[in-house]
mmJSON file of the N, C-alpha and C atoms, coordinates in Angstrom:
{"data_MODEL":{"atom_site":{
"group_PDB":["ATOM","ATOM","ATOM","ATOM","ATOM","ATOM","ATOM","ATOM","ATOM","ATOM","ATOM","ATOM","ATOM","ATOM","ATOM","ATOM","ATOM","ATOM","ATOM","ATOM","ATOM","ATOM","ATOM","ATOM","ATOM","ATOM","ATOM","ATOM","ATOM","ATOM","ATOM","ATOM","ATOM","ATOM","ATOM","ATOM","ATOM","ATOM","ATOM","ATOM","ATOM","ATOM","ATOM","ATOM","ATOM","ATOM","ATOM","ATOM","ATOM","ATOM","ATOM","ATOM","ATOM","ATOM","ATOM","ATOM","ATOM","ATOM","ATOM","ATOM","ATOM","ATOM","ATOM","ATOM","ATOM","ATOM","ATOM","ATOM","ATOM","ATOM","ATOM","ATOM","ATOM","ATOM","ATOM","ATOM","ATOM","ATOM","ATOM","ATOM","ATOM","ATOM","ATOM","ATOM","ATOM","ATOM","ATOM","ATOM","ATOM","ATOM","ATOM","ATOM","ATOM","ATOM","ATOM","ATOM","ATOM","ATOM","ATOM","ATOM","ATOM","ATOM","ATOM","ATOM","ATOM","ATOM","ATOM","ATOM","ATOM","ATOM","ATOM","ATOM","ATOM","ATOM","ATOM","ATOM","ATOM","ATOM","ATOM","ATOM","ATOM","ATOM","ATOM","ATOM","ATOM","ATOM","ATOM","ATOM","ATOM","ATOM","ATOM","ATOM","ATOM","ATOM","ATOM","ATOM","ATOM","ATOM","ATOM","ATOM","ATOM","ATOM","ATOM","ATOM","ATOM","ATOM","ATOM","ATOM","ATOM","ATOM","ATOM","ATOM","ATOM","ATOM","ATOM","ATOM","ATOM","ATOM","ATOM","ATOM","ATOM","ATOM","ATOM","ATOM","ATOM","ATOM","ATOM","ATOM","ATOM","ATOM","ATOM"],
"id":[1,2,3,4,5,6,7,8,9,10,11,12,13,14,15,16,17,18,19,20,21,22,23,24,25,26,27,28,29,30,31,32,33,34,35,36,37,38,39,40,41,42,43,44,45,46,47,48,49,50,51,52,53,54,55,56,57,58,59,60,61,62,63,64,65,66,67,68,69,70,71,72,73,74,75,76,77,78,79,80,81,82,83,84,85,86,87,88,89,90,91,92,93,94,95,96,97,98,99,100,101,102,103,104,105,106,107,108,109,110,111,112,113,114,115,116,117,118,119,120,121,122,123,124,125,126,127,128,129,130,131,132,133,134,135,136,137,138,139,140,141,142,143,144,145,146,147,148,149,150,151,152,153,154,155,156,157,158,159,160,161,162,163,164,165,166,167,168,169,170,171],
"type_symbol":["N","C","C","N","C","C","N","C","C","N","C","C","N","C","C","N","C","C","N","C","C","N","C","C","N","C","C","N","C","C","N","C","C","N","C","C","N","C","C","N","C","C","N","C","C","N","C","C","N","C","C","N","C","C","N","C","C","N","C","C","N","C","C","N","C","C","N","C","C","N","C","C","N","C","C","N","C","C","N","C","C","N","C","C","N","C","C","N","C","C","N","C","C","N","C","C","N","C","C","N","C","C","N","C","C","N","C","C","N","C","C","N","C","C","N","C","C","N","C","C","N","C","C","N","C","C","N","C","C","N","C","C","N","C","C","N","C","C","N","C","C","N","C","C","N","C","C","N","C","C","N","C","C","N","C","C","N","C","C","N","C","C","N","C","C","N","C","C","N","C","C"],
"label_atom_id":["N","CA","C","N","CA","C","N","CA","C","N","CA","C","N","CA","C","N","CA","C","N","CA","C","N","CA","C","N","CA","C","N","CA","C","N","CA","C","N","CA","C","N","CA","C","N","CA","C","N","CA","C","N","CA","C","N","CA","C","N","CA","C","N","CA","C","N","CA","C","N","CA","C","N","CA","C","N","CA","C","N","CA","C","N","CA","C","N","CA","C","N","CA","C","N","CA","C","N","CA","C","N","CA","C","N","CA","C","N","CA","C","N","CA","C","N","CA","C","N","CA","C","N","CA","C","N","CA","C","N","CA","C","N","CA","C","N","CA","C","N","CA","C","N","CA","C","N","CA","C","N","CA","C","N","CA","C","N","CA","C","N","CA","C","N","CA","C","N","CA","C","N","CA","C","N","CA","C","N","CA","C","N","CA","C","N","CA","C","N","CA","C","N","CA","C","N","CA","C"],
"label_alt_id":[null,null,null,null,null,null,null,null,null,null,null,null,null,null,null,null,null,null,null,null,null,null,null,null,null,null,null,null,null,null,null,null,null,null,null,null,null,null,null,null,null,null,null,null,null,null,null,null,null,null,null,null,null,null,null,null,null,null,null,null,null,null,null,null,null,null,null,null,null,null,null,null,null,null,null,null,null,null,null,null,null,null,null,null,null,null,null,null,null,null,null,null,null,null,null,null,null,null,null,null,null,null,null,null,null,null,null,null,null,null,null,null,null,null,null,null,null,null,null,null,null,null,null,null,null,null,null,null,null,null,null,null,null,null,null,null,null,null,null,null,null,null,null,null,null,null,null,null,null,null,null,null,null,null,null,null,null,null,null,null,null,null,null,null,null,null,null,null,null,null,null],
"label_comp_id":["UNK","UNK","UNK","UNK","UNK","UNK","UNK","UNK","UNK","UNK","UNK","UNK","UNK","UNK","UNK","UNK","UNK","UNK","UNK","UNK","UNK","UNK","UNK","UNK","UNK","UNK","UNK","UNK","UNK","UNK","UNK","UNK","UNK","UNK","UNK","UNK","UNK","UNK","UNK","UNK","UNK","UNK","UNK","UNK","UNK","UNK","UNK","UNK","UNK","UNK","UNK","UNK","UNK","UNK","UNK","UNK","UNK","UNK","UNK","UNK","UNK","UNK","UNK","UNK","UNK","UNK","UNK","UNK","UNK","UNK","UNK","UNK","UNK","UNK","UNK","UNK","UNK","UNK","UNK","UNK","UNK","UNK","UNK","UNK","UNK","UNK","UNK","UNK","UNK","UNK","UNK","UNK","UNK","UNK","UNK","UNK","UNK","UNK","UNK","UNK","UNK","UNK","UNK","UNK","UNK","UNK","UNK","UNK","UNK","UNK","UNK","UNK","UNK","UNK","UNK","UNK","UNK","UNK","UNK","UNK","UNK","UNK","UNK","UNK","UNK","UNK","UNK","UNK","UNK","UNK","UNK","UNK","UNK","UNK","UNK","UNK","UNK","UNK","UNK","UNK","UNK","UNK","UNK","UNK","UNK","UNK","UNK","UNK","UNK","UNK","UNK","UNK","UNK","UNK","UNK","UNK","UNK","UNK","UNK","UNK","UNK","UNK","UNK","UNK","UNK","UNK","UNK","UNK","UNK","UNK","UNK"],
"label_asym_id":["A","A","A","A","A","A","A","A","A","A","A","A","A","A","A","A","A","A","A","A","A","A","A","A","A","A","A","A","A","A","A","A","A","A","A","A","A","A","A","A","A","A","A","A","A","A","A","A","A","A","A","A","A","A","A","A","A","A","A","A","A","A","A","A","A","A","A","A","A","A","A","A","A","A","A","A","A","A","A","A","A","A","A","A","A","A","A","A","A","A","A","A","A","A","A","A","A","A","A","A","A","A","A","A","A","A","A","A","A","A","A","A","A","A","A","A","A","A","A","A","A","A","A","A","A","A","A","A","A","A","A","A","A","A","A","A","A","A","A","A","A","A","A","A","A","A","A","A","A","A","A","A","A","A","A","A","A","A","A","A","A","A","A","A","A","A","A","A","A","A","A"],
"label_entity_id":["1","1","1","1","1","1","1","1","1","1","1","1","1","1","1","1","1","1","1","1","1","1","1","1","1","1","1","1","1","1","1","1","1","1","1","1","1","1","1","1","1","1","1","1","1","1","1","1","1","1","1","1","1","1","1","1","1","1","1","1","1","1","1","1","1","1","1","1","1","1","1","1","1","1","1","1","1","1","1","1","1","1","1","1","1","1","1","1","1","1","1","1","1","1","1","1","1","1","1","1","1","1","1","1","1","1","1","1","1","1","1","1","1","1","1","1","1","1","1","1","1","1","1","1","1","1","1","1","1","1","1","1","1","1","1","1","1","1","1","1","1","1","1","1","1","1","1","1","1","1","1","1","1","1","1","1","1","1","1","1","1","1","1","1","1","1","1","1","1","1","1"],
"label_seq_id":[1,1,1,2,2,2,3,3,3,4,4,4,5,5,5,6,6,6,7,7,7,8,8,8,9,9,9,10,10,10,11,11,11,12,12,12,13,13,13,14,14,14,15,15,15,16,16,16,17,17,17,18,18,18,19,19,19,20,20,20,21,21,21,22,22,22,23,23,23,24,24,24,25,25,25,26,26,26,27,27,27,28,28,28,29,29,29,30,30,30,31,31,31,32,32,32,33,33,33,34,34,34,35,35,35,36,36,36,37,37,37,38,38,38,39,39,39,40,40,40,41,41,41,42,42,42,43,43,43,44,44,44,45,45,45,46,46,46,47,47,47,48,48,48,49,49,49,50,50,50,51,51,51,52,52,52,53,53,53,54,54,54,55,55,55,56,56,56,57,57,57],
"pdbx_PDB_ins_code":[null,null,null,null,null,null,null,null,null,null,null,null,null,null,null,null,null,null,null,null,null,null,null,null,null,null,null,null,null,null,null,null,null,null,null,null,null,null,null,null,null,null,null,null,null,null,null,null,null,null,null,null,null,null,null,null,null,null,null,null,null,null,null,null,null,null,null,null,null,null,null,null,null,null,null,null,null,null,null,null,null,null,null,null,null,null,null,null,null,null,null,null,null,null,null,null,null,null,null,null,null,null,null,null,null,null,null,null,null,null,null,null,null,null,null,null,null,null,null,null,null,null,null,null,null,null,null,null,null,null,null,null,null,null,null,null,null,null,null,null,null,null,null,null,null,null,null,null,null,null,null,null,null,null,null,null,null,null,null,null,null,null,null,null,null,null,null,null,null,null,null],
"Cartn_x":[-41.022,-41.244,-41.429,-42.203,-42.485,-41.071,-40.065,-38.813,-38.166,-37.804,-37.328,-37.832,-39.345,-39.862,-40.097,-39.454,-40.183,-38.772,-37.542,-36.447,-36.027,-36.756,-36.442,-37.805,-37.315,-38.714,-37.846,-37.801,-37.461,-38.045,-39.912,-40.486,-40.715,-41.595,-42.269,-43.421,-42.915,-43.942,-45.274,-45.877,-47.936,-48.578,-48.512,-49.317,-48.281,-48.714,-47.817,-47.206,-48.456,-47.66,-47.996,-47.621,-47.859,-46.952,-46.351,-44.996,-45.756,-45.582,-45.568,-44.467,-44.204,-42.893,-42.92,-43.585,-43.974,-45.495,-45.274,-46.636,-46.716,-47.639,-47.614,-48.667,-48.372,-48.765,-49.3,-49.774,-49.968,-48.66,-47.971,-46.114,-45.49,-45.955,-44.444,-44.451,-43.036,-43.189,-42.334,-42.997,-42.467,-42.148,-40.819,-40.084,-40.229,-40.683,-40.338,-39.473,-39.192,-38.035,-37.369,-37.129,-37.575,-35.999,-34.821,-33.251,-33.027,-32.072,-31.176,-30.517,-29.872,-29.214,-30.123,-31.967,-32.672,-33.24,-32.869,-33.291,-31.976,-30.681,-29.849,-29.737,-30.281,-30.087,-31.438,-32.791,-33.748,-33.479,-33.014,-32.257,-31.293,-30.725,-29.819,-30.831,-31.317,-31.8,-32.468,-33.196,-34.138,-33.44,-32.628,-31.349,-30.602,-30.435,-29.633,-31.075,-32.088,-33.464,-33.549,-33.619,-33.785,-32.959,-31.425,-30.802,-30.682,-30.801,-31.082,-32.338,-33.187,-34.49,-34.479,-33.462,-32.986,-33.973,-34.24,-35.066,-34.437,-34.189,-33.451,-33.902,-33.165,-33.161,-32.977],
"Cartn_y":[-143.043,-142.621,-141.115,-140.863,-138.848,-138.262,-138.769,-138.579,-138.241,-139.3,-139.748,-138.504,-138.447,-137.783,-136.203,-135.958,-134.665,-133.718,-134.22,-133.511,-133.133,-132.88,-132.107,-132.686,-132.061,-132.598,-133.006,-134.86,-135.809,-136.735,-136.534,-137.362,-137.014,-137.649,-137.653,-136.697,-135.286,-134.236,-134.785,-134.93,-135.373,-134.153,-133.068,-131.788,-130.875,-129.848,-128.435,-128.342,-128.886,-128.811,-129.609,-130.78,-132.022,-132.925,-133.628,-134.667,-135.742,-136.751,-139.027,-138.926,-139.067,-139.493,-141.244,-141.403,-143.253,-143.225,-144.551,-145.686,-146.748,-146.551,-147.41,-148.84,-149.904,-151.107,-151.992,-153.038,-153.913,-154.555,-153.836,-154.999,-154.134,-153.057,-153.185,-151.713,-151.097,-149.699,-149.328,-148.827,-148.318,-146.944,-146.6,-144.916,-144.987,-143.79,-143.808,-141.956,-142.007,-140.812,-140.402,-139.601,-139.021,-138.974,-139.42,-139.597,-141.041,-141.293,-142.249,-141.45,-140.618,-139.805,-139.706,-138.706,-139.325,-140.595,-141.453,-143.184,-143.08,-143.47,-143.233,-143.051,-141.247,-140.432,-140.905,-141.75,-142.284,-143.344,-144.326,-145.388,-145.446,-144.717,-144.548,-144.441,-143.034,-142.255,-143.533,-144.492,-145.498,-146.743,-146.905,-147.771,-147.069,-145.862,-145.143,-144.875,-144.633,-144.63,-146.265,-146.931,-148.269,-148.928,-148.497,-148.913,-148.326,-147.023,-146.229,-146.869,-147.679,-147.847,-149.828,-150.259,-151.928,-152.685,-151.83,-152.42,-152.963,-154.069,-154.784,-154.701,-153.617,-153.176,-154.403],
"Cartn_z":[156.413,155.05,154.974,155.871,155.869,155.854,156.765,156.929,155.709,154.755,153.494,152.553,152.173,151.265,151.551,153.037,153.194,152.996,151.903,152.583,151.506,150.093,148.459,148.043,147.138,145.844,144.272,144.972,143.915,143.353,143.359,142.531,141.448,140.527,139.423,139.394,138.344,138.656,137.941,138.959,138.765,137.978,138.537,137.883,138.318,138.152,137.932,139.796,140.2,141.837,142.662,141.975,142.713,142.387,143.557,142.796,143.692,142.888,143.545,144.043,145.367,145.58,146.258,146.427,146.817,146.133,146.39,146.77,147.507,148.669,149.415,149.295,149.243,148.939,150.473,150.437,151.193,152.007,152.774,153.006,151.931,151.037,150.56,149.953,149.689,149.338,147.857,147.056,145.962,146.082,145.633,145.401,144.246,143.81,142.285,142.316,140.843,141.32,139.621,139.378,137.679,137.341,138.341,137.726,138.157,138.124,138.716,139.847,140.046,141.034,142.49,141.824,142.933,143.317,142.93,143.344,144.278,143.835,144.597,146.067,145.931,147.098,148.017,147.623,147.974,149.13,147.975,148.383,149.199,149.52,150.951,151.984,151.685,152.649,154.079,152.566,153.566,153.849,153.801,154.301,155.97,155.513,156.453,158.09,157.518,158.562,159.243,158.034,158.451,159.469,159.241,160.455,161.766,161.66,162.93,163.907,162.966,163.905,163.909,163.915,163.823,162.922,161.518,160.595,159.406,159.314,157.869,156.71,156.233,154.519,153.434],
"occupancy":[1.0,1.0,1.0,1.0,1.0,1.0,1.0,1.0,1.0,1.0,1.0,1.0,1.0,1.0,1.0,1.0,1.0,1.0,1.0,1.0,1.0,1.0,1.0,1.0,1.0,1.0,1.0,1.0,1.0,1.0,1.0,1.0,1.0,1.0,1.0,1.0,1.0,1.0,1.0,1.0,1.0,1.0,1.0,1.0,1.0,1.0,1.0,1.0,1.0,1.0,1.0,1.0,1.0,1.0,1.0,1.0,1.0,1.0,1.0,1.0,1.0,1.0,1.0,1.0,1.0,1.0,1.0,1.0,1.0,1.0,1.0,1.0,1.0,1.0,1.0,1.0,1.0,1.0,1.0,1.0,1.0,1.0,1.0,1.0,1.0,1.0,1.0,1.0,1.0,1.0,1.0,1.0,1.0,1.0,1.0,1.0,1.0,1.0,1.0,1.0,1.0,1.0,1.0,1.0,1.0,1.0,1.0,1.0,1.0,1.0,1.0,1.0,1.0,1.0,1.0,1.0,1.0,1.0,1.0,1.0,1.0,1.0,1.0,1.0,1.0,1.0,1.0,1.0,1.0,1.0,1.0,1.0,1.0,1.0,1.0,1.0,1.0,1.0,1.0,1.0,1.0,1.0,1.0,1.0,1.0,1.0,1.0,1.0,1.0,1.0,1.0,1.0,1.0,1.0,1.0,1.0,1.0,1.0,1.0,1.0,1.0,1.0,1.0,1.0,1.0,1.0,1.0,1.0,1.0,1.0,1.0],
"B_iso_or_equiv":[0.0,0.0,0.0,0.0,0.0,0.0,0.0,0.0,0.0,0.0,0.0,0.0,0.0,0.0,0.0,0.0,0.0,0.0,0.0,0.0,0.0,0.0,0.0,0.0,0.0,0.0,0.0,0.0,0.0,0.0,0.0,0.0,0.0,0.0,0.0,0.0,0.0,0.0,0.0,0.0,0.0,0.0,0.0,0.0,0.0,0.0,0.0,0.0,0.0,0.0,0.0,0.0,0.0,0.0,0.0,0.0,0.0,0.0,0.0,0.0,0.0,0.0,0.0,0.0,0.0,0.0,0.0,0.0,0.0,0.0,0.0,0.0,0.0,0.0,0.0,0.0,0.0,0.0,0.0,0.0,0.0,0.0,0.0,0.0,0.0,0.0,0.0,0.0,0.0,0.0,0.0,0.0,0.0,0.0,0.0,0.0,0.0,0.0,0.0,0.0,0.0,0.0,0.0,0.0,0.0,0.0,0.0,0.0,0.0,0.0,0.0,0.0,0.0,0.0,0.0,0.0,0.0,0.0,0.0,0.0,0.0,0.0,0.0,0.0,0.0,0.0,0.0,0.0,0.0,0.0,0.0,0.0,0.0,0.0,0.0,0.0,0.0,0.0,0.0,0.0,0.0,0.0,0.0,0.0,0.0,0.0,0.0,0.0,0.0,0.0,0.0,0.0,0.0,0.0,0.0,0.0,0.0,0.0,0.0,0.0,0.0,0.0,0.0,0.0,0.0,0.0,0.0,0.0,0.0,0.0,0.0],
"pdbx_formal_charge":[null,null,null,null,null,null,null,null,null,null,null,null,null,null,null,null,null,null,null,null,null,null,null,null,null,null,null,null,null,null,null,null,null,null,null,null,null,null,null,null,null,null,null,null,null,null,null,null,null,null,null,null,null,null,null,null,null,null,null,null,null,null,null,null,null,null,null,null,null,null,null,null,null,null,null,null,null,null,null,null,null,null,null,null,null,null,null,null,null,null,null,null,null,null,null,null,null,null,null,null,null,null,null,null,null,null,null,null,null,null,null,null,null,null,null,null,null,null,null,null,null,null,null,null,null,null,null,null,null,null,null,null,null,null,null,null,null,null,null,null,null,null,null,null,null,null,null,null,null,null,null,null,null,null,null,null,null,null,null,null,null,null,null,null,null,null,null,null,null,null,null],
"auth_seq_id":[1,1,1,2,2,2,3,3,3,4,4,4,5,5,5,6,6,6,7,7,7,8,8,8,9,9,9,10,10,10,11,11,11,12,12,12,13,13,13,14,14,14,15,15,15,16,16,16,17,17,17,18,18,18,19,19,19,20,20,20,21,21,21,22,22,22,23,23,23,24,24,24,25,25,25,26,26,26,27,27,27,28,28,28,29,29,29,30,30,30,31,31,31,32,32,32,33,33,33,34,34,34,35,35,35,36,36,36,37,37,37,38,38,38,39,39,39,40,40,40,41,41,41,42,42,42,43,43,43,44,44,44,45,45,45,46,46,46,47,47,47,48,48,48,49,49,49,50,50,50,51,51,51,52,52,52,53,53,53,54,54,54,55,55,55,56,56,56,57,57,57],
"auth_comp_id":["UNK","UNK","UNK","UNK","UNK","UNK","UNK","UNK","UNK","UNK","UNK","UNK","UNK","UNK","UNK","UNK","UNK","UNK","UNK","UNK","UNK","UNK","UNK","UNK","UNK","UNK","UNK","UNK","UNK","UNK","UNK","UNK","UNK","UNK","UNK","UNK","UNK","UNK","UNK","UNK","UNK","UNK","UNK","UNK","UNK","UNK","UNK","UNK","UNK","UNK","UNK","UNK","UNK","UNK","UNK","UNK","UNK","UNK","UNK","UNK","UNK","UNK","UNK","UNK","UNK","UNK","UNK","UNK","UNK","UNK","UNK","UNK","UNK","UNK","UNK","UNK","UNK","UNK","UNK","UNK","UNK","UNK","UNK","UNK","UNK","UNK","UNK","UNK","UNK","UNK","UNK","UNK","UNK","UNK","UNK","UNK","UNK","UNK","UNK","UNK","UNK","UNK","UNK","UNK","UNK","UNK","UNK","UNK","UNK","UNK","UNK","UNK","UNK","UNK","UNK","UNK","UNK","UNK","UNK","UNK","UNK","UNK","UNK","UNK","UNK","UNK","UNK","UNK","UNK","UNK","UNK","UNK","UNK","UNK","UNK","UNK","UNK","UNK","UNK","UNK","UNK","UNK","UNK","UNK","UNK","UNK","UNK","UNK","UNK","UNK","UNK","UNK","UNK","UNK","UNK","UNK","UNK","UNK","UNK","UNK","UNK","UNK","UNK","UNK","UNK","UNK","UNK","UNK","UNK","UNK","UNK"],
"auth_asym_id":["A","A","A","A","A","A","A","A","A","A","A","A","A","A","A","A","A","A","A","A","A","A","A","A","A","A","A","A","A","A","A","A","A","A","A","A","A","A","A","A","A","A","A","A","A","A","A","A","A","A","A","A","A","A","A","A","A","A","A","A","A","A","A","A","A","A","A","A","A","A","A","A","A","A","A","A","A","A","A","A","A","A","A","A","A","A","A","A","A","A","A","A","A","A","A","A","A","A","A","A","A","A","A","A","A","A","A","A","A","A","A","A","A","A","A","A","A","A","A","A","A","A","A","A","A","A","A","A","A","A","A","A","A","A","A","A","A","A","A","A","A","A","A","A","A","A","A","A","A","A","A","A","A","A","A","A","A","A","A","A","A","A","A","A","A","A","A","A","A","A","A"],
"auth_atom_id":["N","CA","C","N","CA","C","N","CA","C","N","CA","C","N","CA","C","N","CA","C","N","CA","C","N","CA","C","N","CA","C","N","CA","C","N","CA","C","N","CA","C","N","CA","C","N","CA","C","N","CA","C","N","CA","C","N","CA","C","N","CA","C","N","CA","C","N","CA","C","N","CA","C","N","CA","C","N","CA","C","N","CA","C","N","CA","C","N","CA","C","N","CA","C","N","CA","C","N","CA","C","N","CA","C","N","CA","C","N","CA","C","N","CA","C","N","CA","C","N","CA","C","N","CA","C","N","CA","C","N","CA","C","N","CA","C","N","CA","C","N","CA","C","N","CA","C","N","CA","C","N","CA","C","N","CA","C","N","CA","C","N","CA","C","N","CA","C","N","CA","C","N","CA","C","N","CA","C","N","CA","C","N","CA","C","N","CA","C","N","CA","C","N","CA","C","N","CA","C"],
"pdbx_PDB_model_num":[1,1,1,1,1,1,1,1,1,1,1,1,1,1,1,1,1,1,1,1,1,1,1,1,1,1,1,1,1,1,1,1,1,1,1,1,1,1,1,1,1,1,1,1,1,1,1,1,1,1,1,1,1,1,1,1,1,1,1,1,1,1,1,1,1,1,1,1,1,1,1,1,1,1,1,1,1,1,1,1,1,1,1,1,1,1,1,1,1,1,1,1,1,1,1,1,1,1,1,1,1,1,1,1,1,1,1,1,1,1,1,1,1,1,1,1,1,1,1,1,1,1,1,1,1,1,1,1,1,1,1,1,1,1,1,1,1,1,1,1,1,1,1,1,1,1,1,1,1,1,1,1,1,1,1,1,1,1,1,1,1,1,1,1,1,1,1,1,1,1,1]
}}}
């Protein structure tokens, strides 16, 4: 996840300098992301990690 989120700034601006870019849950992870374009480019990203490390997306 540090991977994913540490590589632009495509969340949801929180305060003047602070962006959400996840939330992490019990088992499970929410992206959130202020286009469709960055969900997208999200949504790969952790598909494309996931298989490098034999983790089923």
């Amino acid at each position: 996840m540090k991977t994913l989120t540490s590589e632009g700034k495509h969340g949801i601006r929180w305060t003047a300098w602070m962006r959400l870019d996840d939330l992490n849950f019990t088992g499970d992870l929410s992206l959130l992301s202020h286009t469709h374009r960055q969900m997208q480019m999200k949504t790969t990203s952790v598909a494309a990690v996931s298989a490098s490390v034999s983790f089923k997306f």
